[in-house]
N, C-alpha and C positions, 0 to 999 in steps of 0.2 A: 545636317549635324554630323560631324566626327566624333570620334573617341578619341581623344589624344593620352596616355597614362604619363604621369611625372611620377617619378623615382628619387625621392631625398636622400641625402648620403647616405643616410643611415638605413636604406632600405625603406622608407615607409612609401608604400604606392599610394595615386592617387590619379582615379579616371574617371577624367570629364568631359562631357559632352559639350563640343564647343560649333558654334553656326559656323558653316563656310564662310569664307569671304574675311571673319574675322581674324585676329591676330592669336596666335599660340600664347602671349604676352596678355592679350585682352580675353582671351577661358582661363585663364590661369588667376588673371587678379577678379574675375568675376567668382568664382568657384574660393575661393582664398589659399589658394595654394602656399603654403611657407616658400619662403626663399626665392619667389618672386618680386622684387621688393619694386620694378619699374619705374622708379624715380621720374624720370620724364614724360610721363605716361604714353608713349610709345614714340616719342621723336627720334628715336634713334641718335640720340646726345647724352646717356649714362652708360648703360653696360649693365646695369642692375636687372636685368633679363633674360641675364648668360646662363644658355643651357649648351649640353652635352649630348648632340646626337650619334645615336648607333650607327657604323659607317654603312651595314645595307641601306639604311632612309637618304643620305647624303645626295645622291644620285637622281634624289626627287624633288627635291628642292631646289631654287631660282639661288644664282651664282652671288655671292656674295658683294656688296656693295662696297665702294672706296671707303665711305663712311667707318660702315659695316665693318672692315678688317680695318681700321682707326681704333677703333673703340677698343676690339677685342685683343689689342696691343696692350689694354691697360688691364681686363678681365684677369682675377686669379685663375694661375694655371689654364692658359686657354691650350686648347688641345685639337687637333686636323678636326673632330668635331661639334667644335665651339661653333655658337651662331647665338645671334640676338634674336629672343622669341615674340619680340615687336615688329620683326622683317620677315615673318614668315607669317603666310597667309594660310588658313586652316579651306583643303579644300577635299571632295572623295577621295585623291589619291595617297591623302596621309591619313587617312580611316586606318585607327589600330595602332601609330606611330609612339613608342615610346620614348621619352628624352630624360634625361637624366641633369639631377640640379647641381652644383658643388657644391665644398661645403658651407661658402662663403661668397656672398654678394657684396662690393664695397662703393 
C-alpha cells in the first residue's frame, strides 16, 4: 500500500491508501475522491481522470502513451504535468506522491 494525497482546487486534501499494482484512477474512485469522475472506468478513452502532477514525481513515472497525450489534448487546461490517473500504476516509489485535481473534469 501507498499513500497517494489528492489536492481539489480549492485546497481540500485527501489521503489514501491505495494497493500497488493499482491505478491512482482505481484509490481514488474506491476512496471517493471528488473530481475523479473516470468515466470509462479506466480504459484510457475519456480524460475524466486528469490530474496535475508536481514536476519533482514526473521523473517517476512510465512515459506517456500515444493514447495518453490523445486524450489530454482535449483535458481542460492540461499542463507539462497533466497525466491520466488510470495510466499510472500505484507502486513503493510513489509512496507520499501528491497530485493535484483541476477545477473541472468534462
Amino acid at each position: 500500500m501507498s499513500k497517494i494525497t489528492f489536492i481539489e482546487h480549492n485546497g481540500t486534501r485527501h489521503e489514501v491508501e491505495i494497493a500497488d499494482g493499482h491505478s491512482i484512477m482505481e484509490g481514488a474512485v474506491a476512496n471517493m475522491v471528488p473530481g475523479i469522475d473516470a468515466d470509462c472506468g479506466g480504459a484510457c478513452a475519456c480524460a475524466t481522470c486528469h490530474i496535475h502532477i508536481d514536476p519533482e514525481w514526473l521523473e517517476r513515472l512510465p512515459a506517456k502513451s500515444d493514447m495518453e497525450n490523445s486524450l489530454l489534448e482535449f483535458a481542460p487546461n492540461p499542463t507539462e504535468g497533466s497525466r491520466l490517473a488510470c495510466q499510472i500504476k500505484v507502486s513503493p516509489c510513489l509512496a507520499g506522491m501528491t497530485v493535484h485535481l483541476p477545477v473541472a473534469q468534462h
